[in-house]
C-alpha positions as CSV (number, residue, x, y, z in Angstrom):
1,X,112.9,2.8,-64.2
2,X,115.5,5.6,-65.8
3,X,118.6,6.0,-65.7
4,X,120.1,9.8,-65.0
5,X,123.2,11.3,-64.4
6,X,124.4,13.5,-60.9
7,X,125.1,17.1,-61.7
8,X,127.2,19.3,-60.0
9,X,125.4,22.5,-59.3
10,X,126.9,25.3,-56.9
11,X,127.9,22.8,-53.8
12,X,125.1,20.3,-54.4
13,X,124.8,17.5,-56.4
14,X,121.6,17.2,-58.2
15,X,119.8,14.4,-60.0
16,X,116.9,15.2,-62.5
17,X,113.8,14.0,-62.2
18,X,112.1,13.2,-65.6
19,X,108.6,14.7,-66.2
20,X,106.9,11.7,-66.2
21,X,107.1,11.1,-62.7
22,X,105.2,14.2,-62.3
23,X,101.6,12.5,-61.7
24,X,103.4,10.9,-58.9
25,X,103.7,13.9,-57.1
26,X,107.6,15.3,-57.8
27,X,106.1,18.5,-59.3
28,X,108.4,22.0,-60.2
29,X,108.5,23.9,-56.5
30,X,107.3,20.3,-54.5
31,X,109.0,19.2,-51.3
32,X,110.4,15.7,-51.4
33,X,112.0,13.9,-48.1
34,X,115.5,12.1,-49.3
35,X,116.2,8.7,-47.1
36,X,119.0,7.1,-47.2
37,X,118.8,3.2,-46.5
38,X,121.2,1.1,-44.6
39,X,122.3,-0.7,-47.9
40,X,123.5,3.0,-49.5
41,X,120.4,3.5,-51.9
42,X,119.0,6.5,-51.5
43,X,114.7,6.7,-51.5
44,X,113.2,9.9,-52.5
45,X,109.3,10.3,-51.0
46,X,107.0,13.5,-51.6
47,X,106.3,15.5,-48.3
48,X,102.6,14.8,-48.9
49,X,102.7,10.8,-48.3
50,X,104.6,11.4,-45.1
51,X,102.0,12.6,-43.1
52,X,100.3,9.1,-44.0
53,X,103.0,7.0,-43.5
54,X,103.8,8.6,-40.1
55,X,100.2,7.9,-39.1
56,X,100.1,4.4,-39.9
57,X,103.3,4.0,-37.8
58,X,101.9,5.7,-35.0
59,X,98.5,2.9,-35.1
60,X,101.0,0.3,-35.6
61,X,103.3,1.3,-32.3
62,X,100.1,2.1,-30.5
63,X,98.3,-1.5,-31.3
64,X,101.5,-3.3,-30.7
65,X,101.7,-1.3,-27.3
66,X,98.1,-0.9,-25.9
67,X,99.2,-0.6,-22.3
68,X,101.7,1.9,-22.8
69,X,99.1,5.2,-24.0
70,X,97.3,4.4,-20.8
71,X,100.1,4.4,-18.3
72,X,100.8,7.7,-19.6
73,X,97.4,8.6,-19.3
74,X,97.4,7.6,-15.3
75,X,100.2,9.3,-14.3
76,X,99.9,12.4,-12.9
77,X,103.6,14.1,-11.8
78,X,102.0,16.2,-9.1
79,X,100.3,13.4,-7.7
80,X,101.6,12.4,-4.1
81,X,103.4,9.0,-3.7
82,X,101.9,6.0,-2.5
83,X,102.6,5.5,1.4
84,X,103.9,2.3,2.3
């Protein structure tokens, strides 16, 4: 854990990430993803680990909703309604 300040820089503000979080991924030139979280902090991810994360969400929904994937699969909007 560090401590840094906010900077001021054109109409930004920037915060200074110290080298040693390099080998975490927050490289010169990198991509990061900036969340803020309902209680105001603020939670700064690489781009890379979001194509991971997003994934695992997707199994998650998916598991929790097994039924759902195939209802979409079945339905076919040129099909012609059921008679009755």
């Amino acid at each position: 854990m560090r401590i840094v300040k906010v900077r001021r820089v054109g109409n930004s503000n920037v915060v200074s990430i110290p080298r040693e979080f390099e080998a975490k991924g927050f490289t010169a030139g990198s991509t990061v993803l900036l969340e803020e979280l309902p209680n105001g902090e603020l939670r700064i991810l690489p781009t890379e680990n979001i194509r991971e994360q997003l994934r695992d969400v997707g199994r998650r929904i998916v598991d929790d909703r097994r039924t759902a994937p195939q209802i979409l699969a079945d339905y076919d909007p040129n099909a012609e309604p059921p008679r009755r």
